[in-house]
C-alpha positions as semicolon CSV with decimal commas, in nm:
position;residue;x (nm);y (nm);z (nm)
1;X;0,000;0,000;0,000
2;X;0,096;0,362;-0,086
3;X;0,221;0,633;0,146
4;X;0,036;0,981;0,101
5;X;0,402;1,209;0,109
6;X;0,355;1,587;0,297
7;X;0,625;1,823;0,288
8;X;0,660;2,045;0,577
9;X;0,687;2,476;0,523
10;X;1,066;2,426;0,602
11;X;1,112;2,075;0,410
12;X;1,002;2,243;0,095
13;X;1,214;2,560;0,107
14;X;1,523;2,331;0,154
15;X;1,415;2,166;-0,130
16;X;1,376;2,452;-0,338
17;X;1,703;2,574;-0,211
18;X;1,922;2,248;-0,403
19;X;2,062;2,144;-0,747
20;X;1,797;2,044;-0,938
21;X;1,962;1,712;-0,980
22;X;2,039;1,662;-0,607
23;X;1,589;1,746;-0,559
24;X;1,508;1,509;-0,819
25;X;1,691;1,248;-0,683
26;X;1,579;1,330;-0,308
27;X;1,197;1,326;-0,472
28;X;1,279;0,993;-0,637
29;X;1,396;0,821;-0,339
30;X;1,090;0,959;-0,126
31;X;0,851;0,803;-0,384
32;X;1,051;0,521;-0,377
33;X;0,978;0,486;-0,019
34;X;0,596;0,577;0,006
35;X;0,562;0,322;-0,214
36;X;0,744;0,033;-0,092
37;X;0,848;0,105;0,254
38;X;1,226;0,085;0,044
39;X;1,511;0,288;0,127
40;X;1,775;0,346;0,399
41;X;1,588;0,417;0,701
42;X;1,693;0,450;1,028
43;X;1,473;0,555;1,327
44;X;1,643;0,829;1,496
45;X;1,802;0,838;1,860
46;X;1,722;1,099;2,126
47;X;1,775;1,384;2,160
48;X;1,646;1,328;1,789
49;X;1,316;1,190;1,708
50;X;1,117;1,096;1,396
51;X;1,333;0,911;1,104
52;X;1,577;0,947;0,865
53;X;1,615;0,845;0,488
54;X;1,967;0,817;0,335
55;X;2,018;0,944;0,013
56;X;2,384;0,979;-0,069
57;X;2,525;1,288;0,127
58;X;2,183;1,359;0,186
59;X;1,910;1,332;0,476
60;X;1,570;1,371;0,465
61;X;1,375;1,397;0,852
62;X;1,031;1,251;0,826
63;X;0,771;1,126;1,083
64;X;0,495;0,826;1,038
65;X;0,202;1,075;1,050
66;X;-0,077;1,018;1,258
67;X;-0,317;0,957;1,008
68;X;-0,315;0,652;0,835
69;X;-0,014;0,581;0,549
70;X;0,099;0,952;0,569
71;X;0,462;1,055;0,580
72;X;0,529;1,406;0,663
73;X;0,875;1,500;0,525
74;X;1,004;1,774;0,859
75;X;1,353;1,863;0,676
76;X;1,663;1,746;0,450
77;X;1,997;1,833;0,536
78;X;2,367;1,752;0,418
79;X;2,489;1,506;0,639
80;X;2,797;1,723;0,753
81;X;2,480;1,917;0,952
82;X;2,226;1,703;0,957
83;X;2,332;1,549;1,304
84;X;2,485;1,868;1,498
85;X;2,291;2,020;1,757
86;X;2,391;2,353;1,917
């Protein structure tokens, strides 16, 4: 069964923000995933929450929604940030 993908306010202007090529593949890998539950995921440790996909040098935050089969995509990083915390 098929995941219904949401992109959060900030998740989108990070998107907007990338190579073109970098977004496409980020967009094909999310697909990917709402489709077939298929992809690098991990399921993040605190002080993190939610879930991360791996997509080359890439990571893109997302939470099981609370609705049924609904992803919400929170925000995609590089992974030299993605993990630091100030």
């Amino acid at each position: 069964m098929s995941w219904r993908v949401e992109w959060s306010r900030r998740a989108r202007k990070e998107a907007r923000a990338l190579d073109r090529q970098v977004r496409e593949r980020l967009v094909e890998a999310i697909d990917r995933m709402a489709e077939a539950e298929h992809g690098d995921i991990t399921s993040l440790k605190k002080p993190l929450s939610g879930y991360r996909l791996r997509v080359g040098d890439w990571r893109v935050f997302f939470e099981w929604g609370e609705e049924p089969h609904i992803i919400l995509i929170t925000h995609i990083e590089h992974r030299s940030e993605a993990y630091r915390r100030e």
